[in-house]
C-alpha positions in Angstrom: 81.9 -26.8 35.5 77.9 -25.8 34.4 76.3 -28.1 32.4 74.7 -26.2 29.4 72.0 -28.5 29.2 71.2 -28.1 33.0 67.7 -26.0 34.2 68.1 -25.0 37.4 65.2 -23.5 39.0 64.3 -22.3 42.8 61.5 -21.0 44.8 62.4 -18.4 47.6 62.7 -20.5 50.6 59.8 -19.8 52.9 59.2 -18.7 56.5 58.1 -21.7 59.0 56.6 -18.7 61.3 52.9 -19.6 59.8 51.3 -22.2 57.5 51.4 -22.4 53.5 48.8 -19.9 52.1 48.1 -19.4 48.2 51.1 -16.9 47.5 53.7 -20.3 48.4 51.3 -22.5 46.3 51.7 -20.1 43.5 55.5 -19.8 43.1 56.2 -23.3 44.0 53.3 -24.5 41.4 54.9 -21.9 38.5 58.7 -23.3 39.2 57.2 -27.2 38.6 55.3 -26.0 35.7 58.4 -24.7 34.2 60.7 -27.7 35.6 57.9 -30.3 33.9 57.9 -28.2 30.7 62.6 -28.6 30.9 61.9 -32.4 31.6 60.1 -33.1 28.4 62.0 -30.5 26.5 64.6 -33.3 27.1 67.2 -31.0 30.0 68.4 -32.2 32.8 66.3 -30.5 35.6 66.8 -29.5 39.2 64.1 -27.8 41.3 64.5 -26.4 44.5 62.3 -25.2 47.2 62.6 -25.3 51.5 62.2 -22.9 54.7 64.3 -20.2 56.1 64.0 -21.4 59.6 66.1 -18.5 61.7 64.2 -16.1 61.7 63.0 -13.9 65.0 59.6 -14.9 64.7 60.1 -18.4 64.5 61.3 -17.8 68.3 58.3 -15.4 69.3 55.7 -18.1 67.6 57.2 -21.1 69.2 57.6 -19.5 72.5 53.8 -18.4 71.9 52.6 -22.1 71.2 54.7 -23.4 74.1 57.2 -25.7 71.8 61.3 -25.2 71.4 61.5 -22.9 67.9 63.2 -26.1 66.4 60.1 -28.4 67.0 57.9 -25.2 65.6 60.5 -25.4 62.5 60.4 -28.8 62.2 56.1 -29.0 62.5 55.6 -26.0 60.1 58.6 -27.2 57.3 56.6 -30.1 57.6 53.3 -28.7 56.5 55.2 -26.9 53.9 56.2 -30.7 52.4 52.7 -32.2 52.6 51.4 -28.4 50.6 53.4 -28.9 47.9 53.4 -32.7 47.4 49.4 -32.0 47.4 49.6 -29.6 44.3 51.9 -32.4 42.8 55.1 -30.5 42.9 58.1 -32.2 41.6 61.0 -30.8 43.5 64.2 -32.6 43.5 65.4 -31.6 47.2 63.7 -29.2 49.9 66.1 -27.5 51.6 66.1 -26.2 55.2 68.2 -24.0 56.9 68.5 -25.7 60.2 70.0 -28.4 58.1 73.9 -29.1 58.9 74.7 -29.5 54.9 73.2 -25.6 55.1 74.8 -24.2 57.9 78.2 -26.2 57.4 78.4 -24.2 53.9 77.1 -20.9 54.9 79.9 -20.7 58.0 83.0 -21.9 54.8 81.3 -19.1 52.7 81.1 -16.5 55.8 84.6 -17.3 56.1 85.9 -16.7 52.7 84.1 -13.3 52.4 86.0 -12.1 55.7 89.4 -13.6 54.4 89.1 -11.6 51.3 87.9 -8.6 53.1 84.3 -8.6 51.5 83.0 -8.5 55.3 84.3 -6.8 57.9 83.6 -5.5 61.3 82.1 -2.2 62.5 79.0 -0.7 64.6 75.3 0.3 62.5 72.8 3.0 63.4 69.6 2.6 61.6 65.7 2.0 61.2 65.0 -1.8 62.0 61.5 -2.9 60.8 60.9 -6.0 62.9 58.1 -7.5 61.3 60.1 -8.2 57.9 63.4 -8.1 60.9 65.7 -5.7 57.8 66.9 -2.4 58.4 65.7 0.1 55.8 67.5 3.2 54.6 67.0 6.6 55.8 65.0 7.5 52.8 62.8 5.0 53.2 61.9 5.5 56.3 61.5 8.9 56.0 59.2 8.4 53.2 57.4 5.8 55.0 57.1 8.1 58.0 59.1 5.7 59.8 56.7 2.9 59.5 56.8 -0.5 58.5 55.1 -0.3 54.7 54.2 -4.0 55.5 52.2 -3.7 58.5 52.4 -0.1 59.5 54.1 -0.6 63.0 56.8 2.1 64.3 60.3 1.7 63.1 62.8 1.2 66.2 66.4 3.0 65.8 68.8 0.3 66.5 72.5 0.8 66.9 74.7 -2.8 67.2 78.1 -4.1 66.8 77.8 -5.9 63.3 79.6 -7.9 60.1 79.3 -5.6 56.8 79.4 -6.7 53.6 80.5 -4.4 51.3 78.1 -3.7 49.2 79.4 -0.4 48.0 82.2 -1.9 46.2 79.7 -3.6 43.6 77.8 -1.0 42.4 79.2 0.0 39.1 80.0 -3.9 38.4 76.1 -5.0 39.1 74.8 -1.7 36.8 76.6 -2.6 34.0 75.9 -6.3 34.5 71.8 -5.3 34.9 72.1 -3.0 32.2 73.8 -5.2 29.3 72.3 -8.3 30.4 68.5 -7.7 30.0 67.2 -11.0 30.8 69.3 -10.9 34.2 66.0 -9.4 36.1 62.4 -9.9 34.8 59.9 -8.9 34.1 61.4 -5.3 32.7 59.5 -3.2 34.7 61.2 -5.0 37.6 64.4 -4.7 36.1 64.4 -0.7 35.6 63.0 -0.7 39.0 66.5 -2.0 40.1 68.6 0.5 37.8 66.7 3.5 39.2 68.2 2.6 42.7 71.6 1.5 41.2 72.3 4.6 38.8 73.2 8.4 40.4 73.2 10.0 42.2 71.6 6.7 43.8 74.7 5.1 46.0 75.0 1.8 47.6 76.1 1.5 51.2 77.8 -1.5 53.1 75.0 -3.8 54.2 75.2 -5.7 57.9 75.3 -9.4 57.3 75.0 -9.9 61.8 73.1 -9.3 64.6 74.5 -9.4 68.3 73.7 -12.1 70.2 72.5 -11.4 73.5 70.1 -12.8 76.5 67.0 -12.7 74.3 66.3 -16.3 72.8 65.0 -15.0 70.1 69.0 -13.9 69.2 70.6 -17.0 70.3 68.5 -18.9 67.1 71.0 -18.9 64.2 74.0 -19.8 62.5 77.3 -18.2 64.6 79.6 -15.7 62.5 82.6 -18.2 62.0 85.1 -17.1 65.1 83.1 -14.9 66.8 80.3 -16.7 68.9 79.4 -13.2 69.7 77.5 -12.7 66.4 75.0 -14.4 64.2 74.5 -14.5 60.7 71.8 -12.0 59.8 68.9 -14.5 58.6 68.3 -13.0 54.5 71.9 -13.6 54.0 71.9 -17.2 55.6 68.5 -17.4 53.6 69.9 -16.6 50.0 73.2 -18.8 50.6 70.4 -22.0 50.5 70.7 -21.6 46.1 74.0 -22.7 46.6 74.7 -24.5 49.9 72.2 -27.1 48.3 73.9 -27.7 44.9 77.7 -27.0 46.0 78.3 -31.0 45.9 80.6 -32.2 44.0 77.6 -35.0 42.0 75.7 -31.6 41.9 77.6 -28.7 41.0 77.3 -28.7 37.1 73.6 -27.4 38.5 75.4 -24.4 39.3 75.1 -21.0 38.3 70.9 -21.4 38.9 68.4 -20.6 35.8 66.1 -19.1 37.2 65.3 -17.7 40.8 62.0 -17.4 41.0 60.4 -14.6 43.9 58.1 -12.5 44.7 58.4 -9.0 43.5 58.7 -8.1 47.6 62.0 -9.7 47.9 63.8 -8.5 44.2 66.3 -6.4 45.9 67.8 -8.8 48.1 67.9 -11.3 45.0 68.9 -8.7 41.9 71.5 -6.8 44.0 72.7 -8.5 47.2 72.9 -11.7 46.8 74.8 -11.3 42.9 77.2 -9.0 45.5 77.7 -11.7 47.5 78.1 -14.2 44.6 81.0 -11.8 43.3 82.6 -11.4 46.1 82.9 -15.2 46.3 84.2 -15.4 42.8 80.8 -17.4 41.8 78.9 -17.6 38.1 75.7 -15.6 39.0 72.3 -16.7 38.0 70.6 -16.4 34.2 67.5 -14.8 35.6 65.9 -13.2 38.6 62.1 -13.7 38.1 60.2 -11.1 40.1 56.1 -12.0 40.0 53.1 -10.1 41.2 50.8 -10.7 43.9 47.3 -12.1 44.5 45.0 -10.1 45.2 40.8 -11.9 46.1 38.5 -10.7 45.2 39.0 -7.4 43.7 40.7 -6.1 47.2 44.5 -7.0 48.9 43.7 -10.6 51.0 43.3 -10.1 54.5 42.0 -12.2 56.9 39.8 -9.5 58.6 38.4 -9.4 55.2 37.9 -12.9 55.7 39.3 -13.2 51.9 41.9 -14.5 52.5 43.4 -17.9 50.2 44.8 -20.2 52.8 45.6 -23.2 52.1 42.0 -24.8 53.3 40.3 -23.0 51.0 43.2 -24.2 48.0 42.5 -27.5 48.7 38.5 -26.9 48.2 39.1 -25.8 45.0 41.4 -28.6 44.3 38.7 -30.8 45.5 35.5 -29.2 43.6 37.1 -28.8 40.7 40.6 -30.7 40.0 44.2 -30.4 41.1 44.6 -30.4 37.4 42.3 -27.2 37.1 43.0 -25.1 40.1 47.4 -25.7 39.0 45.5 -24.5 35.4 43.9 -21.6 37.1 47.0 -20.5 38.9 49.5 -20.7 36.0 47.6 -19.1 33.5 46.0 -16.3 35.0 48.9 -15.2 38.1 50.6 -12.5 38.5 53.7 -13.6 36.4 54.1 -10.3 34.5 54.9 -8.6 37.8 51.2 -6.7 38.1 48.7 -8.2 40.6 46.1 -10.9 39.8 42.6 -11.3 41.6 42.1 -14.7 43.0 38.2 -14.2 41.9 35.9 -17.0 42.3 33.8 -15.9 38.9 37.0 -15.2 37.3 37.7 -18.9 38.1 34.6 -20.4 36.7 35.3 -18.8 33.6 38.7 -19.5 32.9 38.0 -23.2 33.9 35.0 -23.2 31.2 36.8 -21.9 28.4 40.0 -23.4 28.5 39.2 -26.8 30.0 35.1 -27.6 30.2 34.9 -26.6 27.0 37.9 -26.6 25.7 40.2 -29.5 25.8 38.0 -31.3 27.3 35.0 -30.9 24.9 37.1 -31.3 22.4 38.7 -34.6 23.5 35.3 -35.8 24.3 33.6 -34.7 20.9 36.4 -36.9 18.9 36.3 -40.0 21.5 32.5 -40.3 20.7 32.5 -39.4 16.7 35.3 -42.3 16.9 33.6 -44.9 18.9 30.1 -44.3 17.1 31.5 -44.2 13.9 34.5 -46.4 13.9 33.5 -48.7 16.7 35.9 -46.7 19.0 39.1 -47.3 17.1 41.5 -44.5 15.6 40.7 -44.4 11.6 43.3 -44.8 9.6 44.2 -41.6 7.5 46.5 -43.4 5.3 48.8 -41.2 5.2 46.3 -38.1 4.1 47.0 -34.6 5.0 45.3 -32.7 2.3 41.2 -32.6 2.2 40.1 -30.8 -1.0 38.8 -27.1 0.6 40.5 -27.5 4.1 44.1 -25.8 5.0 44.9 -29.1 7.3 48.5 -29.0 6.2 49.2 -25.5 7.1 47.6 -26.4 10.4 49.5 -30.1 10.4 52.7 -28.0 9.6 51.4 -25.2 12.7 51.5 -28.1 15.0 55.0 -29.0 14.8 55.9 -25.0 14.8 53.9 -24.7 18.0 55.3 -27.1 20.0 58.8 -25.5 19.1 57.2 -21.9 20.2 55.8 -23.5 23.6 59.1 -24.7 24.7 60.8 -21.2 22.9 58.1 -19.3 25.5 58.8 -21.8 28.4 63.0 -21.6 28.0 62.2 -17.3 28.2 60.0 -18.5 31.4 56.9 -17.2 29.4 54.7 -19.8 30.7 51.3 -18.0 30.3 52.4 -18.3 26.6 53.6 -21.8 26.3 50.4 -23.1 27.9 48.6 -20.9 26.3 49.7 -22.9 23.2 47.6 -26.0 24.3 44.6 -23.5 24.3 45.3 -22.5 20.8 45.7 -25.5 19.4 42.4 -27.2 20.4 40.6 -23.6 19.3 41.9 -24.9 15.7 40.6 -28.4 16.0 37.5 -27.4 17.0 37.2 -24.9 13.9 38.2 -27.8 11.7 35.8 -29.8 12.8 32.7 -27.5 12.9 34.1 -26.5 9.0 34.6 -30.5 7.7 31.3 -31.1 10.0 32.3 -35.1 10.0 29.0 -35.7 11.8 27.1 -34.6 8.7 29.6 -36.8 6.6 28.8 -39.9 9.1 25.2 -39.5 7.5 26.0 -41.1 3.9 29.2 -42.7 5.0 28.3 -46.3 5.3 26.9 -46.1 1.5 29.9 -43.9 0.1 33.5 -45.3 0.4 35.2 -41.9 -0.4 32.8 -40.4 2.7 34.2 -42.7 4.7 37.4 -42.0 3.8 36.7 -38.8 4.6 35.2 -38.7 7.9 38.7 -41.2 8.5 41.0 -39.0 7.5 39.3 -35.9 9.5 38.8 -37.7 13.0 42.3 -39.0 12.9 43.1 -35.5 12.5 41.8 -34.1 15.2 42.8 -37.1 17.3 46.5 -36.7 16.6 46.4 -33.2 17.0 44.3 -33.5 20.7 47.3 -36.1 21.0 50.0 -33.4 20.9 47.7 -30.6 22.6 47.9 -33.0 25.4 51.5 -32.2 26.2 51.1 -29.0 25.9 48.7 -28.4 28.8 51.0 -31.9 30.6 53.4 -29.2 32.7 50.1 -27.5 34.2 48.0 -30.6 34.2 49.9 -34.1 34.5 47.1 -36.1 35.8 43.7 -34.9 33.5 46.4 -35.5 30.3 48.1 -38.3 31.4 44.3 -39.7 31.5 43.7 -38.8 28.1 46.7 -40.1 26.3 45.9 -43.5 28.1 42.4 -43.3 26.7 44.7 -42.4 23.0 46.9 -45.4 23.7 49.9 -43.2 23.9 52.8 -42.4 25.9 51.8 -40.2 29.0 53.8 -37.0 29.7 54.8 -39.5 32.9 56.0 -42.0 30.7 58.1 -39.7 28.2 60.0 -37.8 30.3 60.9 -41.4 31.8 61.9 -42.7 28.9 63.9 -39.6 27.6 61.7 -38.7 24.9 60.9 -34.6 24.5 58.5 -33.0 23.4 59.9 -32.4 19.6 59.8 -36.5 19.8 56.3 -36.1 20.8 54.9 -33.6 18.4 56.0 -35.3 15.1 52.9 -35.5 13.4 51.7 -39.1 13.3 55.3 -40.1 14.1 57.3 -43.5 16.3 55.2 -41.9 18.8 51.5 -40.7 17.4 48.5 -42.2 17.0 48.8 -45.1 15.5 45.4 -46.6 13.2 43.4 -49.4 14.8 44.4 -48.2 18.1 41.8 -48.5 20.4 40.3 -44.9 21.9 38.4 -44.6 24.7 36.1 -42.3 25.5 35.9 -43.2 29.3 34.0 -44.7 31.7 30.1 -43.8 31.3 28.7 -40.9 32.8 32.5 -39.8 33.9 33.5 -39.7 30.3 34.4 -36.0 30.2 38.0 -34.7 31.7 36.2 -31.2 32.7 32.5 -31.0 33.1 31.4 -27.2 33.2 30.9 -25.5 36.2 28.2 -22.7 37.1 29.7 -19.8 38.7 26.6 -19.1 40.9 27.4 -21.9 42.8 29.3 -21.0 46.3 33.0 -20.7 46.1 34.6 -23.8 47.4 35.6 -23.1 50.7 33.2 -20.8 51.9 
């Protein structure tokens, strides 16, 4: 049984053929800003990620590099684990498909689909590309002039003895689904992408599921059709069983049907039509949402290592290193290719987004506040007394925007509009820092030791803006634990760390000077000196990290 409070969220499960690069980072990054963001909205998360391990050109590479393709699996899934515990990603398992928990499940759910008849036996004449190792359809590769379209190689005519899936039989069931359940594919433009090949005169033909095995090694590398040690499970279909091999437990299945799939707009069709196919035929609950992104781009021009712009995952960690973790998961989850177009990975385009939002954003801000506060009240947090109201300021309507916000970040985030929710954070501080250049509390500060009601004043105004830096803090957390869990400790508050331990969301956290806010006397820091600020600005004529 689902557990309506469940978030369920996955990654695509990558290729151990080659090393983590900046289009892994980027998906895996967006899924734990979106599971952090579930955590302190109070749900109960699980976040998935691995490596599809059978592939061909796990064989080739190994054989290449002189190693057994398991040991080249097992050395490249492990430099998938260190890359994403490096950006901080808080996945609850990492599957792979050499596992026996994954193939143990795929051969039961093999065997169902050919008990019902879902898959059956027969022979399949058509264009193999063996880079991406899929057949594509006639049309396709007469429109590609029977080249790859991902590396521009000749096609190769194969016919094989193979399992089908019947594919055919779903195509009115996954139309109607697509087109009466809007949020099933995202972005939209994805989504009628999908239709256009699903409505006529378009028609869906039986898929292979196999491949022969024969005396090439590189076939003998997979998991055996159940009965038949003749034929191997065709690696996309073993690939896209890992969403629900890995939650198909019985302490785990209330995970089940997923949230979210999160992929790369490369891989939609296998995600939005097959594998729901596949799910039906097993009489499975099918995934909320299939979340097709963009890709990067550096640079103004598609990456390429002749280019020598390519993002690897050298050059992700230089940027980590120069600038933050904190700021390059920023840079990343704000300003990707989630809407489904492409985004430049530009070095320029960095600098800026880092200066606005953080150097001089929260983390101007932040530091402006700390210092009025320990100059003015010998770094303790005035006491407001309960004040909202200044005559001539609209602080209430903004006291009552706070709470409003926080709601609308985790609205955006729960529609997996996470440029939106985080861009939340960014709007917030943009109002504290027009309430405190129009109260100007340094002017105040002037005649404040010989006027009580200044005093008052300039108290009630820097607890303000404290406060509401406070709850801008956990609205930036899902993007940038570390930097904000540093500043609430400075506040003398519960880190974004510390509430989602203690089961407290972020409605708990965003009641304005509530159990949980800033509380008067409390000591604030404004760091150590010299290292004070969170983000100090960077100068984009520098050379790009990396370089």
């Amino acid at each position: 049984m689902s557990n309506a409070g469940a978030y369920y969220i996955t990654t695509p499960i990558y290729y151990v053929n080659d090393r983590p690069h900046i289009g892994h980072c980027y998906t895996t990054v967006l899924a734990d800003v979106a599971a952090r963001f579930h955590r302190l909205m109070g749900r109960e998360v699980f976040f998935l990620t691995g490596t599809d391990e059978h592939a061909d050109k796990v064989v080739t590479s190994a054989a290449e590099h002189g190693v057994s393709p398991q040991a080249w699996a097992d050395r490249n899934a492990a430099a998938f684990k260190e890359a994403f515990a490096f950006l901080g990603c808080t996945n609850d398992d990492f599957i792979r498909t050499t596992e026996a928990r994954h193939r143990e499940k795929v051969s039961a759910y093999i065997s169902r689909l050919i008990e019902s008849g879902a898959v059956y036996k027969g022979e399949y004449t058509g264009w193999y590309d063996a880079g991406q190792e899929e057949y594509v359809t006639d049309t396709a590769a007469r429109e590609a002039d029977y080249k790859s379209t991902v590396n521009g190689k000749a096609l190769i005519k194969r016919t094989e003895p193979c399992y089908f899936f019947r594919l055919s039989r779903y195509q009115g069931k996954l139309r109607a689904l697509i087109e009466e359940r809007p949020e099933f594919i995202r972005p939209d433009a994805r989504r009628q992408e999908v239709l256009g090949r699903l409505r006529p005169p378009a028609e869906l033909h039986d898929v292979p599921i196999s491949r022969p095995v024969t005396d090439d090694p590189a076939t003998q590398w997979g998991i055996r059709i159940p009965g038949d040690d003749a034929h191997r499970v065709y690696v996309w279909i073993d690939a896209l069983f890992n969403y629900l091999s890995v939650v198909d437990t019985s302490e785990r299945r209330k995970f089940w049907p997923a949230t979210v799939h999160l992929i790369g707009k490369d891989i939609l069709w296998f995600h939005a039509v097959i594998w729901p196919a596949v799910l039906l035929a097993l009489g499975e609950p099918l995934p909320r949402t299939v979340f097709g992104h963009g890709w990067w781009i550096a640079e103004g021009q598609k990456m390429s290592k002749s280019l020598g712009n390519f993002i690897d995952l050298e050059k992700v960690r230089a940027y980590a290193s120069r600038y933050s973790l904190d700021a390059l998961r920023w840079f990343l989850s704000t300003q990707g290719p989630l809407t489904g177009n492409d985004a430049d990975f530009g070095h320029a385009k960095f600098v800026e987004t880092y200066n606005a939002d953080l150097a001089n954003g929260i983390g101007n801000c932040a530091s402006r506040v700390a210092n009025m506060i320990d100059k003015y009240f010998g770094g303790a947090a005035p006491d407001a007394q309960g004040v909202t109201a200044l005559a001539g300021h609209d602080w209430p309507r903004i006291v009552g925007e706070l709470t409003t916000g926080a709601d609308g970040a985790a609205h955006l985030a729960s529609r997996f509009d996470l440029h939106g929710a985080l861009r939340s954070g960014v709007e917030l501080v943009r109002k504290i820092d027009g309430y405190i250049n129009t109260t100007a509390p340094f002017k105040l500060a002037k005649h404040a030791d010989d006027d009580p009601l200044k005093k008052r004043e300039l108290a009630v105004i820097l607890y303000h803006c404290a406060e509401a830096i406070r709850i801008a803090a956990y609205l930036f957390w899902p993007a940038m634990p570390w930097k904000m869990d540093e500043l609430l400790t400075r506040w003398g508050c519960p880190t974004g760390t510390q509430a989602v331990q203690r089961g407290l969301t972020l409605a708990d956290l965003a009641a304005w000077a509530g159990e949980h806010g800033l509380k008067a006397g409390a000591p604030i820091s404004k760091g150590e000196a010299g290292a004070g600020g969170l983000f100090n600005r960077a100068d984009a004529a520098e050379v790009p990290p990396g370089t």
